[in-house]
VOGU-3710 file (C-alpha; in Angstrom, 3 decimals, decimal comma):
1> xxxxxxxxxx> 86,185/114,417/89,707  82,518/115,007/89,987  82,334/116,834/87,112  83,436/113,968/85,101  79,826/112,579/85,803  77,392/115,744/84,242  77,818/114,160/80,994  80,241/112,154/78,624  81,542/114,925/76,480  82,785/116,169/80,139
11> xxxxxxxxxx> 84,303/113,047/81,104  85,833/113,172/77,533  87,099/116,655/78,119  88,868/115,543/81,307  90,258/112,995/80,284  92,154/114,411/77,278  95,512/114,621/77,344  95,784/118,284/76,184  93,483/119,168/79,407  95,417/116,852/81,382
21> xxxxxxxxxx> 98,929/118,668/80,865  96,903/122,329/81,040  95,398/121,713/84,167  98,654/119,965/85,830  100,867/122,907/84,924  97,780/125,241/86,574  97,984/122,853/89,711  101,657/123,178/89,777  101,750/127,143/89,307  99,253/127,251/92,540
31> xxxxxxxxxx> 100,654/127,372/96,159  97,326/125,389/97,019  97,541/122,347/95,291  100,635/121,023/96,852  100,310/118,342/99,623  102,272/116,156/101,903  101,160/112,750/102,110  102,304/110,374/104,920  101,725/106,619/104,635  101,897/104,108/107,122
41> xxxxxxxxxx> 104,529/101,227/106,163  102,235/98,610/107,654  98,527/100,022/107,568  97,794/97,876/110,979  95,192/100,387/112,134  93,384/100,868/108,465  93,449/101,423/104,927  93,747/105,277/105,523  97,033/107,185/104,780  97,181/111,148/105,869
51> xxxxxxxxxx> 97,204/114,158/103,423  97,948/117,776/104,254  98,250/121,054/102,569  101,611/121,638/101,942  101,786/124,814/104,024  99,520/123,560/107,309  100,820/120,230/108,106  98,957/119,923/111,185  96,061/117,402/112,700  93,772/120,119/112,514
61> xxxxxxxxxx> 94,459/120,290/108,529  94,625/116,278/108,043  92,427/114,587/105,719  91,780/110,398/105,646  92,738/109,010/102,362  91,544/105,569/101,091  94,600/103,200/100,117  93,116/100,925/97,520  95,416/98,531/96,782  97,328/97,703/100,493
71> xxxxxxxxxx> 97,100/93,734/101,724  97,659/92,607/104,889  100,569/90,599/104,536  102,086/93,618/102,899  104,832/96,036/103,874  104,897/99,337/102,150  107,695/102,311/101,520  107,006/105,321/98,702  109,413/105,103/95,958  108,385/108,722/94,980
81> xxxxxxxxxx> 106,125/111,328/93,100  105,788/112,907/89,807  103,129/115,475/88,601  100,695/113,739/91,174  101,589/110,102/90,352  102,998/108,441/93,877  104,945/105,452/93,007  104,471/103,097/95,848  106,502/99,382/96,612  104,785/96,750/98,755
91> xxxxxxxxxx> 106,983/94,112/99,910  105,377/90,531/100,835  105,852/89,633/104,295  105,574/85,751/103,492  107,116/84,719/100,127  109,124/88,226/99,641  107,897/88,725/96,738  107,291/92,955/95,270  104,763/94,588/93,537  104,974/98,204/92,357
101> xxxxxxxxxx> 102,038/100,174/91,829  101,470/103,606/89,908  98,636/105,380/91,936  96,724/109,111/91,587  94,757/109,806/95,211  92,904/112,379/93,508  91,951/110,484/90,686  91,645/107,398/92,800  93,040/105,167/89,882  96,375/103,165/90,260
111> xxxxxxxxxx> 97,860/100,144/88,656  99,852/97,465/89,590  103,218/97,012/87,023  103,132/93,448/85,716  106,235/91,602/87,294  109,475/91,087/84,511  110,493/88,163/86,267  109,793/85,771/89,332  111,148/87,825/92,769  114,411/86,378/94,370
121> xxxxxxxxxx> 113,900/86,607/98,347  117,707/86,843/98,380  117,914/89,507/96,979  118,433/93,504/97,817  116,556/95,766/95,566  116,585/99,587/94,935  114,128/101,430/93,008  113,615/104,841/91,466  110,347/106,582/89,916  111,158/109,489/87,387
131> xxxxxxxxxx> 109,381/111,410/84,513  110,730/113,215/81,582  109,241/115,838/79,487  111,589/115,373/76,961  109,530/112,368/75,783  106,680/112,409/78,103  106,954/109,342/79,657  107,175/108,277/83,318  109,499/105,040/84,193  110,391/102,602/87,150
141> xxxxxxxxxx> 113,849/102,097/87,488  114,656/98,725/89,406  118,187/97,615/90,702  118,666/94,223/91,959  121,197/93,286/94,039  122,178/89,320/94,272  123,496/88,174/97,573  126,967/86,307/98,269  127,306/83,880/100,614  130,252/84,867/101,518
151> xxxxxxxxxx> 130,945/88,543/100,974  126,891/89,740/101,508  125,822/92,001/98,797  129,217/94,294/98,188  131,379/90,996/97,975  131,389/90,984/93,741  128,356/93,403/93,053  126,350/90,928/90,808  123,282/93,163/89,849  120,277/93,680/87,219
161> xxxxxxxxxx> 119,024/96,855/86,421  115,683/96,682/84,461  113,017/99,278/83,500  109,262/99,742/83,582  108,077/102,267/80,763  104,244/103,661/81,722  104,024/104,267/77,743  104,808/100,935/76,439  103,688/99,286/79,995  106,810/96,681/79,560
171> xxxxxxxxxx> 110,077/96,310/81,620  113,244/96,103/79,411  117,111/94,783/80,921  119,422/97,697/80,574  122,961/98,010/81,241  124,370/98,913/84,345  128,476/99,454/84,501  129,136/101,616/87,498  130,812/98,971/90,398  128,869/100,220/93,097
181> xxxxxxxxxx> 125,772/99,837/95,285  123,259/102,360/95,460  121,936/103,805/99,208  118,008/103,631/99,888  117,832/105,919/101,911  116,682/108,579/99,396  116,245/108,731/95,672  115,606/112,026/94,025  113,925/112,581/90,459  114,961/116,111/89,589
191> xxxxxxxxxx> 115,572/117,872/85,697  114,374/114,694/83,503  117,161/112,569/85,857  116,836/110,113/88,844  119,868/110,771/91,633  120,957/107,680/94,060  124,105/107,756/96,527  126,683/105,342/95,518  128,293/103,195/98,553  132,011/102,011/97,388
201> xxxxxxxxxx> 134,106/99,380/99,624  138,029/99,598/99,271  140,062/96,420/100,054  139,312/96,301/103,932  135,528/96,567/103,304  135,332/99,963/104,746  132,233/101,719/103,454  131,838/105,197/102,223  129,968/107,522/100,298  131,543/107,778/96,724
211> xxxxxxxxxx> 129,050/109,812/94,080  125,749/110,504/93,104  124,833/108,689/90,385  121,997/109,970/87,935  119,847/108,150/85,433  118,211/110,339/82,648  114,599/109,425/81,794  114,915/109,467/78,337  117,764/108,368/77,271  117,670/105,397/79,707
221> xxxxxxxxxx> 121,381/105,903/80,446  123,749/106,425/84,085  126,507/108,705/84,652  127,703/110,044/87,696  128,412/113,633/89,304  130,823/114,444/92,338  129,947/114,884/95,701  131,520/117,811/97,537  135,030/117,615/98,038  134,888/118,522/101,699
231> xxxxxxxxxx> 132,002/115,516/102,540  133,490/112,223/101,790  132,789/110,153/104,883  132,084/106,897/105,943  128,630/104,990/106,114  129,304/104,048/109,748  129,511/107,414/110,854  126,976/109,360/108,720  124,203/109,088/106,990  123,583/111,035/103,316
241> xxxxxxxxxx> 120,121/111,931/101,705  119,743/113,704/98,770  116,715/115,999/97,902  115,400/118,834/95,473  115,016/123,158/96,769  114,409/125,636/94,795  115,117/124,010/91,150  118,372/122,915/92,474  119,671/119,510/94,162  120,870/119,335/97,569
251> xxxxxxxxxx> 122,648/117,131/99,953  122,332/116,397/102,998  124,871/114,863/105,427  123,869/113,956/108,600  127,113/112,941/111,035  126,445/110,566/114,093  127,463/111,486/117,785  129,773/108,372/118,139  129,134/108,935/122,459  125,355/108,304/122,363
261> xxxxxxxxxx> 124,828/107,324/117,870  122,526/109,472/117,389  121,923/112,141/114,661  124,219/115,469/115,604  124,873/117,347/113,170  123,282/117,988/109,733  125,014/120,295/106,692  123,509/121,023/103,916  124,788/121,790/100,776  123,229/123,326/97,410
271> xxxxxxxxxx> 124,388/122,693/94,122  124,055/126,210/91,943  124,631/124,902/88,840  123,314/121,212/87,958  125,716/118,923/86,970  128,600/121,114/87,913  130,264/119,594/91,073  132,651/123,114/91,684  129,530/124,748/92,236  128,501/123,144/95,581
281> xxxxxxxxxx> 128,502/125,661/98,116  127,547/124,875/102,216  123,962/126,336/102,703  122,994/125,430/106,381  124,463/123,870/109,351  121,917/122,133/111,723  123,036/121,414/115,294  119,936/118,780/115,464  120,903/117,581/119,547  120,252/114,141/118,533
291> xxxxxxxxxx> 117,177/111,878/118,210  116,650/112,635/114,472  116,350/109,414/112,623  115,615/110,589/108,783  115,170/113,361/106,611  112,191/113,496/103,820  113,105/116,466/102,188  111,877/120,346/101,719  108,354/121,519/101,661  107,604/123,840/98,186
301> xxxxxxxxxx> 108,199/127,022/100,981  112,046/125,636/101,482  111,548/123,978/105,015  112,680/120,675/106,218  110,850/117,325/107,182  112,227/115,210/109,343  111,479/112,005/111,588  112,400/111,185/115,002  112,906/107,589/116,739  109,892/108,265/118,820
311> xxxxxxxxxx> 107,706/108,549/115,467  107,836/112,478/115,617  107,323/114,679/112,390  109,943/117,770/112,733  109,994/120,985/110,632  113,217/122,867/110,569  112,970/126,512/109,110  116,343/128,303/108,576  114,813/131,501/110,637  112,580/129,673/113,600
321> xxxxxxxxxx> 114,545/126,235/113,948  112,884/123,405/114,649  109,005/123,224/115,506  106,707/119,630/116,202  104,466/119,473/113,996  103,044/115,598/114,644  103,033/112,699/116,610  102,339/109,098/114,845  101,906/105,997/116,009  104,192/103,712/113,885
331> xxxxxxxxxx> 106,808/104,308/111,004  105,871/105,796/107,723  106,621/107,669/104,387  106,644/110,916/103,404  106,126/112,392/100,028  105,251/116,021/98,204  102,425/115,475/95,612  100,737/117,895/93,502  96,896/117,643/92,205  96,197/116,685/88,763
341> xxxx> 94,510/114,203/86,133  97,179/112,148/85,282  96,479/108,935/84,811  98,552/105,372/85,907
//
């Protein structure tokens, strides 16, 4: 970024879009330029988040990073990251209300998406941050979930599904037909599509894991692909993250010791050919001894993040098992962003 101040024609250079897109797919190609970032969801020390190199996550490698926008009535969870743009949600603590912002650390520009509508405290929301190449264009998928009084927020699945375009910086209503909720726990932008676990309810309310549904980029439409046949459980008992290795999607299912609920076991499984549910095949099975709380994905060199309940950031290789990497002092986020230019 210091270049950008030698002269204009400089600035001018690096901020063309053509140098933009040649210099992100350099970053990309380059083992170096990958980082983890891990954000605090209530910044009570600071406005500092962490960043380290993809391949040393370690205090010895950690570098302070300036939050611009946080507010101290705010809570904050990452929604995701694309080509080096972290998509971040902070939640009011007072009125409820959410704002979404668009943010490049290594740029240090972000902006704040202008609201469609007035926020519903009520309410249960799931988002989703995606880009597609297809029409180059990076969008903010939000689903909106309307509380019954009586049946809580699976009683008759009222919802709104709306979409922020970065291009045409507007949100636009969109249809949303599958009868289902969505899970939080992870949301996965992967081949031009977004990927969110669907939660179904039968007649006795009993919860359980039903697809994944996808959302392409550029056509702005859902559709939905299988789970494995062999990993249809219920919410009470498990918990389900999906995640991205090696250009293809995973799952991961993470079953609860009933004795003790905590974490036990963990399989993943690998999908071989996108969009082809036959072609899930069981990769790994973790015996994880409890005390894991979440999983935030795979590192570019195919290794596992996860959290702990005492705060604890875990790696998990398939030939060395688990190894400590950190100890924090409070929840937080965890997300794999690449350097580059691009621009909120």
């Amino acid at each position: 970024m210091r270049f950008k101040c030698v002269s204009k024609s400089w600035r001018c250079m690096i901020d063309d879009p053509d140098f933009v897109a040649m210099h992100l797919k350099h970053s990309a190609l380059s083992g170096t330029n990958w980082y983890v970032l891990l954000m605090d969801w209530y910044f009570s020390r600071n406005q500092m988040s962490s960043l380290y190199p993809d391949k040393s996550i370690t205090a010895a490698s950690q570098l302070e990073i300036e939050v611009p926008f946080v507010h101290p009535i705010g809570n904050y969870s990452v929604v995701g990251s694309c080509n080096g743009l972290i998509c971040v949600a902070e939640a009011n603590s007072e009125d409820g209300s959410q704002t979404i912002f668009l943010w490049n650390l290594f740029t240090r520009k972000y902006k704040a998406l202008q609201s469609s509508h007035p926020d519903f405290v009520d309410t249960r929301t799931v988002l989703g941050f995606g880009y597609s190449d297809r029409i180059n264009d990076y969008k903010v998928v939000r689903i909106t979930y309307f509380h019954d009084k009586y049946e809580g927020y699976l009683g008759g699945l009222e919802s709104e599904v709306e979409v922020y375009s970065l291009s045409s910086d507007m949100w636009q209503p969109i249809a949303f037909e599958n009868q289902c909720e969505l899970s939080d726990l992870s949301t996965v932008s992967f081949n031009g599509n977004l990927h969110w676990i669907s939660i179904v309810a039968d007649e006795d309310h009993f919860c359980s894991y039903g697809s994944i549904i996808t959302f392409v980029v550029a056509d702005e439409v859902f559709s939905e692909i299988a789970l494995p046949k062999s990993s249809h459980v219920g919410v009470k008992y498990s918990r389900v993250y999906l995640s991205a290795l090696n250009s293809s999607l995973v799952l991961l299912i993470n079953h609860v010791d009933l004795r003790c609920q905590l974490n036990d076991m963990c399989y993943v499984w690998v999908m071989m050919e996108y969009g082809v549910p036959e072609s899930w095949i069981k990769l790994h099975t973790l015996d994880l001894g409890g005390g894991v709380s979440r999983f935030n994905g795979f590192t570019r060199s195919g290794e596992l993040l996860m959290d702990t309940f005492q705060h604890e950031l875990i790696l998990w290789n398939p030939s060395m098992g688990p190894t400590r990497l950190l100890q924090t002092l409070g929840a937080f986020d965890l997300v794999t962003v690449v350097e580059s230019l691009v621009s909120p």
